[in-house]
N, C-alpha and C positions, 0 to 999 in steps of 0.2 A: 504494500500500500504506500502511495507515496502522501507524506504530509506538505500540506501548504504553509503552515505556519511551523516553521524547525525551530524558534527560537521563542524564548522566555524572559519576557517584560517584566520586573519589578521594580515599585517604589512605594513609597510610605503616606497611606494615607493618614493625618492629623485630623481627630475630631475631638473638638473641646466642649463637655457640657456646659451648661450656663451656669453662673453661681447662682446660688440658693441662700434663702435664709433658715436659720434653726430655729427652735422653739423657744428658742432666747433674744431672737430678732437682729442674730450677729450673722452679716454674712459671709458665708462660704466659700470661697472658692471653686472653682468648676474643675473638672478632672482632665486631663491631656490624654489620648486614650491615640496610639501609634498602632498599627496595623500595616504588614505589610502583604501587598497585593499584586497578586499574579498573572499573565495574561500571556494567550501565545501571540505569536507573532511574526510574520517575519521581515526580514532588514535587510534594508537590498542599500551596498555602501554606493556615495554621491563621487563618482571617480571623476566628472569632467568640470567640478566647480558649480557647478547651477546654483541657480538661485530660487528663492519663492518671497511674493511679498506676503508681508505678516498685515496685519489689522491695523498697523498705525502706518503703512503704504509705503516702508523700508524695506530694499531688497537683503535678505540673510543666503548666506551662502549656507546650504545645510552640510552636513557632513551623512547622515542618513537618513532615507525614508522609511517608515514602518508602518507595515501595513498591520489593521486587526479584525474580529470577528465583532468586536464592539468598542466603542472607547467611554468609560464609567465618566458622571460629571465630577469626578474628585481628580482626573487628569485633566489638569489643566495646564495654560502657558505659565512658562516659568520651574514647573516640575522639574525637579530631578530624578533622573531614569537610570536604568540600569541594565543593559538586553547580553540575553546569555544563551551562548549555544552548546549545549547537553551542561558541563560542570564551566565550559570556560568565558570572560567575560569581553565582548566582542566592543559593546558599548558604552559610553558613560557623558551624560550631560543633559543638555535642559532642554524641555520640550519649548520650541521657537513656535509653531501651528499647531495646533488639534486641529482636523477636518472630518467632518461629521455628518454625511447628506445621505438618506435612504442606503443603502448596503454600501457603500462607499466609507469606510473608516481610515484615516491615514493620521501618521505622526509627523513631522517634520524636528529630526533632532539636530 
């Protein structure tokens, strides 16, 4: 069987509860609650330079494109990623685009 996606996206999603008050009307702090999150994928390297504009209408030269089966809304621009193939680490940097249109999912790192 051949896979489409041979590679494995991780980075750390952060959700912080809200603070609270106690029964003494002192408040709480909210808790930092880190998770990290998996995703196949695969990553085809930028070997001639390209470029993509981002959202603020700046050309970025990416270094790679990855493609997914979904993109979560906790990936967002500015992430830092992490993409692995079987034990070794192929990628590491900040998501420049999320693109997100009906079956069409892409990374720009």
């Amino acid at each position: 069987m051949i896979r489409k996606r041979v590679h494995t996206l991780k980075y750390t999603e952060i959700v912080e509860t809200n603070p609270y008050q106690d029964e003494n009307g002192d408040w709480i702090t909210g808790e930092t609650i880190e998770k990290v999150i998996e995703l196949n994928c695969r990553a085809d390297v930028n070997n001639g330079g390209r470029t993509i504009k981002n959202n603020d209408n700046k050309d970025y030269v990416f270094s790679f494109a990855l493609f997914l089966d979904r993109i979560p809304d906790s990936l967002k621009r500015g992430t830092k990623i992490e993409v692995f193939n079987k034990n070794k680490r192929v990628v590491v940097g900040e998501v420049i685009l999320p693109f997100d249109y009906q079956a069409h999912h892409q990374l720009w790192v």
